[in-house]
PDB file of N, CA, C and O in Angstrom:
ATOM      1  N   UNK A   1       0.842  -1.181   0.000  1.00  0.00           N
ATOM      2  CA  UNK A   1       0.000   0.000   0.000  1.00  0.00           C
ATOM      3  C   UNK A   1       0.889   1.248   0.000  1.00  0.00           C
ATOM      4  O   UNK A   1       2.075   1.231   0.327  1.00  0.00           O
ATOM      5  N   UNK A   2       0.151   2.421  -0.429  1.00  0.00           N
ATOM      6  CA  UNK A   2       1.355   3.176  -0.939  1.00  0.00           C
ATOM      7  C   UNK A   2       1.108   4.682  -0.121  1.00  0.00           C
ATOM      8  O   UNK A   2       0.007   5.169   0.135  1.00  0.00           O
ATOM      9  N   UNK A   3       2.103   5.120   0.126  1.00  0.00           N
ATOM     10  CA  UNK A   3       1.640   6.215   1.335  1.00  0.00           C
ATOM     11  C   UNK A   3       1.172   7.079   0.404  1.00  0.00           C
ATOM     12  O   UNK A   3       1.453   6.882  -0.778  1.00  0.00           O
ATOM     13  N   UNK A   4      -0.012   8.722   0.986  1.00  0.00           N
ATOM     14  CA  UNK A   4      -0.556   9.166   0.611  1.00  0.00           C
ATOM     15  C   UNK A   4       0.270  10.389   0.683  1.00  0.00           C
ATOM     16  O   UNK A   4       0.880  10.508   1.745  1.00  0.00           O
ATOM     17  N   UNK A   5       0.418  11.218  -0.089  1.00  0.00           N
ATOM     18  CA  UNK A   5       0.808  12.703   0.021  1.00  0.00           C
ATOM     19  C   UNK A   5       0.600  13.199   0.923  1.00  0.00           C
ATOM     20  O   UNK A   5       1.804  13.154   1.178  1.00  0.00           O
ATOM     21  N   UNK A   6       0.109  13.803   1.951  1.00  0.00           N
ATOM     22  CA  UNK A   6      -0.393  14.125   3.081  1.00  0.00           C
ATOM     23  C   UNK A   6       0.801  13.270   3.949  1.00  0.00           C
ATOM     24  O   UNK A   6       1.504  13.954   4.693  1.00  0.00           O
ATOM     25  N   UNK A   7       1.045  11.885   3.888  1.00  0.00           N
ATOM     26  CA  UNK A   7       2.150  10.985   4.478  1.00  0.00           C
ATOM     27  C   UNK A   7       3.328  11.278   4.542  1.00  0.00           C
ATOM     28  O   UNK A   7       4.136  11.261   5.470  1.00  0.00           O
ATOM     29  N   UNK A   8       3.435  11.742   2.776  1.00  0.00           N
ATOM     30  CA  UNK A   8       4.999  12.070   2.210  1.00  0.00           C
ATOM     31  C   UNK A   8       5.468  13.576   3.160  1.00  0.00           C
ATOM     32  O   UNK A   8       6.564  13.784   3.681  1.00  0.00           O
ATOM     33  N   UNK A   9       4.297  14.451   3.165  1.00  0.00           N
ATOM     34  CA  UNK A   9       4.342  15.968   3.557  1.00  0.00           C
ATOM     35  C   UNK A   9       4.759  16.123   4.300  1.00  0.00           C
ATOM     36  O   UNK A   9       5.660  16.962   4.283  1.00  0.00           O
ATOM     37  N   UNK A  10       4.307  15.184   5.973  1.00  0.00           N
ATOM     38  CA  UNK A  10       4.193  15.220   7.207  1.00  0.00           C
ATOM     39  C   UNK A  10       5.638  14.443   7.069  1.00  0.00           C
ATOM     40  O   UNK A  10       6.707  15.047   7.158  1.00  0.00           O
ATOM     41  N   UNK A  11       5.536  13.060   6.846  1.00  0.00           N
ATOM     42  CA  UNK A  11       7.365  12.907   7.233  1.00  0.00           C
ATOM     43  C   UNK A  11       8.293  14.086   6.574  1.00  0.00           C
ATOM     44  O   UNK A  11       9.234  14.392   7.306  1.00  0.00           O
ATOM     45  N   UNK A  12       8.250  14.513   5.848  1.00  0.00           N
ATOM     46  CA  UNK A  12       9.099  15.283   5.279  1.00  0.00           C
ATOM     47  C   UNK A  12       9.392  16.432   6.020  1.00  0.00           C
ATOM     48  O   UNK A  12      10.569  16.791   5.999  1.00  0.00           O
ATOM     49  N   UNK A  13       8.563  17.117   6.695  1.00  0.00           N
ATOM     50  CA  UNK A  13       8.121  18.131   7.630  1.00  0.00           C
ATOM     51  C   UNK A  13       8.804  18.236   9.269  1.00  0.00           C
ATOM     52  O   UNK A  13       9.422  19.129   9.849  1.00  0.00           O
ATOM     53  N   UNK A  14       8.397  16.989   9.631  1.00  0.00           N
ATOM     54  CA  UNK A  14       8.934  16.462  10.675  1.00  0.00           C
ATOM     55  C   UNK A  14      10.641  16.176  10.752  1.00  0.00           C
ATOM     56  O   UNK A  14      11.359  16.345  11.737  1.00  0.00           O
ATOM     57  N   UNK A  15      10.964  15.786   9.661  1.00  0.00           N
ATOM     58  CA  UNK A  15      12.483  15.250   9.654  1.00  0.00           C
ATOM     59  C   UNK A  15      13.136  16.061   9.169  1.00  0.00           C
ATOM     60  O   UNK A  15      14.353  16.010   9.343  1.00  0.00           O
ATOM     61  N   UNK A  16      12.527  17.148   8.350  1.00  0.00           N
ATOM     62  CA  UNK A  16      13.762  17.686   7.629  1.00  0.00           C
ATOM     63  C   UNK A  16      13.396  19.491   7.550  1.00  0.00           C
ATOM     64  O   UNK A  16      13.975  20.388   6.937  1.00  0.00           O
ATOM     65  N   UNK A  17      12.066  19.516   8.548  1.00  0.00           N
ATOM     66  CA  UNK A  17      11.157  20.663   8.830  1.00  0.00           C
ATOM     67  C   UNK A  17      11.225  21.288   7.332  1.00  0.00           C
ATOM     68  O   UNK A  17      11.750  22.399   7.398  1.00  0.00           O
ATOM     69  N   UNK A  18      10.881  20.954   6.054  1.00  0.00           N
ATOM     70  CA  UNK A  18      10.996  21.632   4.927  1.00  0.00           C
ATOM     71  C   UNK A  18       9.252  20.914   4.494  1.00  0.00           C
ATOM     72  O   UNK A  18       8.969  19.724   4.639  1.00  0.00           O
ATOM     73  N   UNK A  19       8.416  21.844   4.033  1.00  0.00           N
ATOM     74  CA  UNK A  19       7.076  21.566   3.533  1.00  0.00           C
ATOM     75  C   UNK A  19       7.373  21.658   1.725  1.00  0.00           C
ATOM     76  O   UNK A  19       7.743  22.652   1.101  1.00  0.00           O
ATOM     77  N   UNK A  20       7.090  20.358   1.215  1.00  0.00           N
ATOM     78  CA  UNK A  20       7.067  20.212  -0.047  1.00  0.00           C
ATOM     79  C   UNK A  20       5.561  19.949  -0.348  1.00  0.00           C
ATOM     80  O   UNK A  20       4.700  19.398   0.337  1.00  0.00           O
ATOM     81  N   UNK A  21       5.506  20.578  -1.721  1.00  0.00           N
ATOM     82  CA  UNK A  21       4.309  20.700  -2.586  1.00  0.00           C
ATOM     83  C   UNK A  21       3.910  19.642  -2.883  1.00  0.00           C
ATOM     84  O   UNK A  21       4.857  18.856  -2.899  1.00  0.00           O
ATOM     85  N   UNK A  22       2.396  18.873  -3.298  1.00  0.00           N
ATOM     86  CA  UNK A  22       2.102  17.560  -3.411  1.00  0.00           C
ATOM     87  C   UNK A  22       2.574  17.644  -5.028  1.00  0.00           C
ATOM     88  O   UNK A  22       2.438  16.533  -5.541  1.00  0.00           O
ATOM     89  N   UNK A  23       3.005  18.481  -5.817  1.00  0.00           N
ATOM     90  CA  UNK A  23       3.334  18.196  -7.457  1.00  0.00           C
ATOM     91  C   UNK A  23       4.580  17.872  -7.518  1.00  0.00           C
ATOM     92  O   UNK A  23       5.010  16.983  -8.252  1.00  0.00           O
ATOM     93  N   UNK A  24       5.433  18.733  -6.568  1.00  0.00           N
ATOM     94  CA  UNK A  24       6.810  18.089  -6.443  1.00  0.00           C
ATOM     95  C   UNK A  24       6.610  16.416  -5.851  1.00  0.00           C
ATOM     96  O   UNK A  24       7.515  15.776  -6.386  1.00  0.00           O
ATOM     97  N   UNK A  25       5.915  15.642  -5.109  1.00  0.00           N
ATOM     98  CA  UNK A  25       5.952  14.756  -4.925  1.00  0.00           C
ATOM     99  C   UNK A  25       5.780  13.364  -6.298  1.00  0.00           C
ATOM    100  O   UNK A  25       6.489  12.448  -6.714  1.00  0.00           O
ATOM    101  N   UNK A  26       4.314  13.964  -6.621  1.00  0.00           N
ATOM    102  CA  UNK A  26       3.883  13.603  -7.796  1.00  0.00           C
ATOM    103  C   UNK A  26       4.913  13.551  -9.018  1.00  0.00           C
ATOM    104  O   UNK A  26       4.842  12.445  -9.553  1.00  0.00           O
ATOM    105  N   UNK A  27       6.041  14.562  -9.759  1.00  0.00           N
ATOM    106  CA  UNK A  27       7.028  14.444 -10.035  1.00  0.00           C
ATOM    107  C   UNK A  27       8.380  13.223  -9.911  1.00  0.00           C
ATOM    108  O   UNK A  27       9.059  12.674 -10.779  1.00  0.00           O
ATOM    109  N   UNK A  28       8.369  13.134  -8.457  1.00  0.00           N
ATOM    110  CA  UNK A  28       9.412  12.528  -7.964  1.00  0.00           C
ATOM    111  C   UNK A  28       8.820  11.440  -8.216  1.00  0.00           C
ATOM    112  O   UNK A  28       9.529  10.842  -9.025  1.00  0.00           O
ATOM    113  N   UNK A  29       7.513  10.581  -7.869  1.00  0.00           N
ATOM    114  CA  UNK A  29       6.902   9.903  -8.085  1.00  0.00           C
ATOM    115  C   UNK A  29       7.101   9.071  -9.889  1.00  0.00           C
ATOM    116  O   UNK A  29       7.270   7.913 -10.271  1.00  0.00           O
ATOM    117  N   UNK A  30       6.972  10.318 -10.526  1.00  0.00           N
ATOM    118  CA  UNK A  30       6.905  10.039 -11.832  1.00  0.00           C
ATOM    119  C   UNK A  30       8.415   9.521 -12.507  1.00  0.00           C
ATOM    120  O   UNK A  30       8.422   8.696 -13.422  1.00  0.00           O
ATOM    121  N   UNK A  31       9.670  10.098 -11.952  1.00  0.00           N
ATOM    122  CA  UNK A  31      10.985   9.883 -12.152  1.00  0.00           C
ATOM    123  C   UNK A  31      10.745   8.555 -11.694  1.00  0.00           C
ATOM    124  O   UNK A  31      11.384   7.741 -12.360  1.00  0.00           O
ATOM    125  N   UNK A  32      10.271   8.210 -11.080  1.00  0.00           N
ATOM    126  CA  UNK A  32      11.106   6.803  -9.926  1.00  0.00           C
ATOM    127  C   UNK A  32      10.228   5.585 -10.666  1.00  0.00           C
ATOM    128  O   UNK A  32      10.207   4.429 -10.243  1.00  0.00           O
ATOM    129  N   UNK A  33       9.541   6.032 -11.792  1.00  0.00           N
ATOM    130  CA  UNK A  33       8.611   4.783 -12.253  1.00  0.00           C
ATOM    131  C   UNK A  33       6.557   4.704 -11.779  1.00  0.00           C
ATOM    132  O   UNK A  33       5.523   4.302 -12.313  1.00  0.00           O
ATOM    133  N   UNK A  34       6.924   5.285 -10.653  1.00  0.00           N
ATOM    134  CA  UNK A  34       5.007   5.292 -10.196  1.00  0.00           C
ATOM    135  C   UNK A  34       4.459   6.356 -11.081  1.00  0.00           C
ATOM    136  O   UNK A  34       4.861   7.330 -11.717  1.00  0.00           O
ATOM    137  N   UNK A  35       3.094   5.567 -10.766  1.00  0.00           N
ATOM    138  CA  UNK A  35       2.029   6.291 -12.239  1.00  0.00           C
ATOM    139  C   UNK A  35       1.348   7.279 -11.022  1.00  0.00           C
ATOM    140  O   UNK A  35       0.658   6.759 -10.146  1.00  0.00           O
ATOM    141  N   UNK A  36       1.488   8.084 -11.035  1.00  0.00           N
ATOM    142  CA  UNK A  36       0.625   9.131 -10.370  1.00  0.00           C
ATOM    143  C   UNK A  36      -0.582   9.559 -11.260  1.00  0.00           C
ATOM    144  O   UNK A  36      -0.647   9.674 -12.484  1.00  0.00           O
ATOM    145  N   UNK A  37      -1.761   9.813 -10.041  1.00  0.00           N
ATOM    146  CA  UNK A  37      -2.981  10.349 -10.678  1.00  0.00           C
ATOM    147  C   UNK A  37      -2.783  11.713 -11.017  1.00  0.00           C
ATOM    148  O   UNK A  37      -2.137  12.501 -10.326  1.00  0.00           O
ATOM    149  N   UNK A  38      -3.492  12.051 -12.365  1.00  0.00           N
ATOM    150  CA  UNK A  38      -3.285  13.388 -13.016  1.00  0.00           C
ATOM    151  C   UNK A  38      -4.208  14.194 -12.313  1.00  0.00           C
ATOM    152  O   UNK A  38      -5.301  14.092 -12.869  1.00  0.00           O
ATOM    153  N   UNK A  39      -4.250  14.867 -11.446  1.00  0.00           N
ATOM    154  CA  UNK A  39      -5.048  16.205 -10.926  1.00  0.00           C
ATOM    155  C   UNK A  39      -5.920  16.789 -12.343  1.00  0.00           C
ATOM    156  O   UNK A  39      -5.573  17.069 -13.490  1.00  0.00           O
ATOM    157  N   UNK A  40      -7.228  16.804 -11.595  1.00  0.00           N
ATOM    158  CA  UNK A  40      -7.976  17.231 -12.463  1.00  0.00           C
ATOM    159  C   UNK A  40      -8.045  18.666 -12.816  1.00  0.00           C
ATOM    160  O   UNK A  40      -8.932  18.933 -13.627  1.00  0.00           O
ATOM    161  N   UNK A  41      -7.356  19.603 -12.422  1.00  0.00           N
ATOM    162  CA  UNK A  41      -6.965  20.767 -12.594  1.00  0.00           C
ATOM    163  C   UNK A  41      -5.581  21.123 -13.002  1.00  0.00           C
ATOM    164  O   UNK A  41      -4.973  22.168 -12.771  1.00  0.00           O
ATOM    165  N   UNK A  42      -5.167  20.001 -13.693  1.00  0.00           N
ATOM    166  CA  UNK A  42      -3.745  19.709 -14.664  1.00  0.00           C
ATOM    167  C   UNK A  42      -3.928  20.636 -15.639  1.00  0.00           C
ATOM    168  O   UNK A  42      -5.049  20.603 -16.148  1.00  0.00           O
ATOM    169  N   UNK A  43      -2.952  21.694 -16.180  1.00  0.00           N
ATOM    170  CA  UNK A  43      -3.459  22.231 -17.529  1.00  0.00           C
ATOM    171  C   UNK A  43      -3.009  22.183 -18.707  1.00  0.00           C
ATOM    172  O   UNK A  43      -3.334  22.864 -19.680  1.00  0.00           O
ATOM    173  N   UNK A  44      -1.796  20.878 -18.561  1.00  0.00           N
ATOM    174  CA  UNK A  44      -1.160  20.117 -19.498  1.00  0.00           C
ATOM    175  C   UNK A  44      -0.729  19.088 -18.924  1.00  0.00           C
ATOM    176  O   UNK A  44      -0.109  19.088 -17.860  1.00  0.00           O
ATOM    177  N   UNK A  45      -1.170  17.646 -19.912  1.00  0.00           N
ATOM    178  CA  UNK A  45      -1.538  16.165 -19.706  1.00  0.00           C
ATOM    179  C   UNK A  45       0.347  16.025 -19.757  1.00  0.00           C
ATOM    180  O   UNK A  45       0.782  15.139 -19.021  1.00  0.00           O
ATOM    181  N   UNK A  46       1.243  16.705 -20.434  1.00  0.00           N
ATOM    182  CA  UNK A  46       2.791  16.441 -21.322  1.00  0.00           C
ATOM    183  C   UNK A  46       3.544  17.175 -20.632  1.00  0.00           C
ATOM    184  O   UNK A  46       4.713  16.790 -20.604  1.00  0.00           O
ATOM    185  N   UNK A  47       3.196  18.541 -19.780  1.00  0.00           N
ATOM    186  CA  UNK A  47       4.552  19.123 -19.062  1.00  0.00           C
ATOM    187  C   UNK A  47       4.044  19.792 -17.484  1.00  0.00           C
ATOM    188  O   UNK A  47       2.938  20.104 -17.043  1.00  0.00           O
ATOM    189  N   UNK A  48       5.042  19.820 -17.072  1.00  0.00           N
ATOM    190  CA  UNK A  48       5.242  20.651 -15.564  1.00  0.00           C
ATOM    191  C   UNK A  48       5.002  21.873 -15.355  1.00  0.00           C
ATOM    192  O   UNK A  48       5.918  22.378 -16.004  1.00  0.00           O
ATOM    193  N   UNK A  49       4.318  22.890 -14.830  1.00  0.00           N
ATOM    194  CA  UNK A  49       4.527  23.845 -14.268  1.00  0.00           C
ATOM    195  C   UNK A  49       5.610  24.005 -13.305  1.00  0.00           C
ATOM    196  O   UNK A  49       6.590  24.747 -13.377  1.00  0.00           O
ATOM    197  N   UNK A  50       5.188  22.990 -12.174  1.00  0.00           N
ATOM    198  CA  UNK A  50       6.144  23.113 -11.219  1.00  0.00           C
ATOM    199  C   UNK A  50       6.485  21.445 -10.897  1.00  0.00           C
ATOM    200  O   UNK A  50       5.861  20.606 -10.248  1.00  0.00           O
ATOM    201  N   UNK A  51       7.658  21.385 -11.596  1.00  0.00           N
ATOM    202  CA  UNK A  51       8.362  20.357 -11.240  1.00  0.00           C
ATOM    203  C   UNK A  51       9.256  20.696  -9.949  1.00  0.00           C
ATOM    204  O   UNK A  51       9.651  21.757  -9.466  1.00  0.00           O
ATOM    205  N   UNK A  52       9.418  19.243  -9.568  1.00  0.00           N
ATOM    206  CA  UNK A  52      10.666  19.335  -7.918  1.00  0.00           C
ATOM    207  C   UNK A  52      11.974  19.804  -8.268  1.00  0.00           C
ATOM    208  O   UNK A  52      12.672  19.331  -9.166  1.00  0.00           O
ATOM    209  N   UNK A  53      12.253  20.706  -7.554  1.00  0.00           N
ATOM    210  CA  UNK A  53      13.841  21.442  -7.598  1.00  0.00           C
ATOM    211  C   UNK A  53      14.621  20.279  -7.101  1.00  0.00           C
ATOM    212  O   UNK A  53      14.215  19.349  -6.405  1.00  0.00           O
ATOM    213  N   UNK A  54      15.772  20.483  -7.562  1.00  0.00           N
ATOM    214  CA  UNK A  54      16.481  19.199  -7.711  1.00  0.00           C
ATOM    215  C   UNK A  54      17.107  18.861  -6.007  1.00  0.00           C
ATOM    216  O   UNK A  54      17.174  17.739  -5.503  1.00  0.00           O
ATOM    217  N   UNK A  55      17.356  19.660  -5.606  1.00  0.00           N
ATOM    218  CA  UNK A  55      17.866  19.975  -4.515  1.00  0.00           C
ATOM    219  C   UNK A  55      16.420  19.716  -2.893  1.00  0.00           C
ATOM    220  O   UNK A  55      16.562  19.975  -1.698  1.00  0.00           O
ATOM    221  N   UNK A  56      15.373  19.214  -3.539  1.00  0.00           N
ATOM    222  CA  UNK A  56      14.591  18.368  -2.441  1.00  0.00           C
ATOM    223  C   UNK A  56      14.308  17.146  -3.130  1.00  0.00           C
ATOM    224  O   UNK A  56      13.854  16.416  -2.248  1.00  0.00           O
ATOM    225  N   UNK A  57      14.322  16.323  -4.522  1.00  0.00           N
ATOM    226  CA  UNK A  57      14.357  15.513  -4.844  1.00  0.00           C
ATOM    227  C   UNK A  57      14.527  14.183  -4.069  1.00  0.00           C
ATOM    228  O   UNK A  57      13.659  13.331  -3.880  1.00  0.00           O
ATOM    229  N   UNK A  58      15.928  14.172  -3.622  1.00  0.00           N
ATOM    230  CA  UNK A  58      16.605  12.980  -2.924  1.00  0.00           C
ATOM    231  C   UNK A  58      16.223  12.965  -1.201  1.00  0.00           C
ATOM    232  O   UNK A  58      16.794  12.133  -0.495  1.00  0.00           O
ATOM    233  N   UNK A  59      15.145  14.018  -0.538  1.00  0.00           N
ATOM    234  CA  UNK A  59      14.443  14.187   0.782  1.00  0.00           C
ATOM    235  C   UNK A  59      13.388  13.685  -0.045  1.00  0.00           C
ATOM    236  O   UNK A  59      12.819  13.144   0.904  1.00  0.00           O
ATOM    237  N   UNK A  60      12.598  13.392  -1.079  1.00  0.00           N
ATOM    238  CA  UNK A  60      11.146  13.304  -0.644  1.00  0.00           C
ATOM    239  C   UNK A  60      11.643  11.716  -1.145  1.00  0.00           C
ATOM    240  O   UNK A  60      10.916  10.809  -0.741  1.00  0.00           O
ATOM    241  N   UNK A  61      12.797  11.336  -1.970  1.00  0.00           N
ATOM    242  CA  UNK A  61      12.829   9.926  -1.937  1.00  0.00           C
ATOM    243  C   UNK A  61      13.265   9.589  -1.278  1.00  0.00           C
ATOM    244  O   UNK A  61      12.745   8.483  -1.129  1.00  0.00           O
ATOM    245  N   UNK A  62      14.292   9.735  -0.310  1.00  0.00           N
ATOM    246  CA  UNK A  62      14.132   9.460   1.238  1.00  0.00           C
ATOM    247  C   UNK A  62      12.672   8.984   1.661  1.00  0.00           C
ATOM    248  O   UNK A  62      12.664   7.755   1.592  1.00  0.00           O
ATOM    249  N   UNK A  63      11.392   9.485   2.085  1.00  0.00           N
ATOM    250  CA  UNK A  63      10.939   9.411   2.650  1.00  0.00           C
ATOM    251  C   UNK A  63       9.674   8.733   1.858  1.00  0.00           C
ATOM    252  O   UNK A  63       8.567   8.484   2.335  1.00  0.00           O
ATOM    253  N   UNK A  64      10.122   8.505   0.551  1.00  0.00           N
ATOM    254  CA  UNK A  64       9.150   7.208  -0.204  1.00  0.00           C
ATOM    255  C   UNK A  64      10.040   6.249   0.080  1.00  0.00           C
ATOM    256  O   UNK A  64       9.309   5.473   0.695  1.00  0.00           O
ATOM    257  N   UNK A  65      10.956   5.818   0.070  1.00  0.00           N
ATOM    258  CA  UNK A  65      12.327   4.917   1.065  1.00  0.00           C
ATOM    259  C   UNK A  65      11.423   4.059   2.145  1.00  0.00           C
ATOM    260  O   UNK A  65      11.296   2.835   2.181  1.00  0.00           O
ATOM    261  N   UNK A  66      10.836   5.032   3.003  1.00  0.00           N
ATOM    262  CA  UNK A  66      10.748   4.763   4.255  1.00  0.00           C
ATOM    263  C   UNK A  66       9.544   3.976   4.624  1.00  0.00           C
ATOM    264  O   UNK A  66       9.354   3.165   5.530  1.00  0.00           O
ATOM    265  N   UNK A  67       8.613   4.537   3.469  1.00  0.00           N
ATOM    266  CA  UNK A  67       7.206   4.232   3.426  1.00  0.00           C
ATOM    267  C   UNK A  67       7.398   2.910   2.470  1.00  0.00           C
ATOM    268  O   UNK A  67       6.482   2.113   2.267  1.00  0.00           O
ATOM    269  N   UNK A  68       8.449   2.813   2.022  1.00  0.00           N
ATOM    270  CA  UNK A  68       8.655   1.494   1.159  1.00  0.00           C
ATOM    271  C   UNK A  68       7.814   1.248  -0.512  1.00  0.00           C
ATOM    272  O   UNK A  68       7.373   0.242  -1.066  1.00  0.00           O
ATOM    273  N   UNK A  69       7.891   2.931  -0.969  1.00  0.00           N
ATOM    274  CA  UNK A  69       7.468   3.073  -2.385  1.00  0.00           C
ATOM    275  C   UNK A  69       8.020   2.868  -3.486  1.00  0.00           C
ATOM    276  O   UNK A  69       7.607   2.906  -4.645  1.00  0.00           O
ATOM    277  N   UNK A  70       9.227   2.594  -2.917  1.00  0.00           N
ATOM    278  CA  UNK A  70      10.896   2.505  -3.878  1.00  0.00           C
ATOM    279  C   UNK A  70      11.974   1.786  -3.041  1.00  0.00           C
ATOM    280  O   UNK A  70      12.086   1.513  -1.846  1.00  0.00           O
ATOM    281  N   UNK A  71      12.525   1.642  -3.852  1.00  0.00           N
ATOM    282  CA  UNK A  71      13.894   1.250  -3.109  1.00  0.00           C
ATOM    283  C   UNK A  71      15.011   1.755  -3.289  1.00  0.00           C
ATOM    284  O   UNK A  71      15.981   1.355  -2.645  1.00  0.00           O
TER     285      UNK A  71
END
């Protein structure tokens, strides 16, 4: 079972006191192979507005790590 954004937020928050965006998650998500659901207020199906800065990348996979979303 796969932790929920809200999951990813709060560990992330807690450990590293930095609040990441659920699109940056969704992103990271998308690099690592998981199919993330497209938000229905997407306003392109093909690109990012706001993709994850590279530099919290390797904290939010940390903490899909933990939740055991990846390895």
């Amino acid at each position: 079972m796969m932790a929920t954004y809200k999951q990813i937020q709060n560990d992330v928050k807690n450990r590293f006191g930095i609040t990441v965006k659920t699109c940056w998650i969704a992103h990271v998500k998308e690099t690592n192979g998981l199919k993330p659901r497209i938000a229905p207020n997407r306003i392109s199906k093909n690109s990012r507005k706001n993709p994850c800065p590279n530099r919290y990348k390797s904290i939010i996979e940390e903490s899909m790590r933990r939740f055991k979303m990846i390895k």
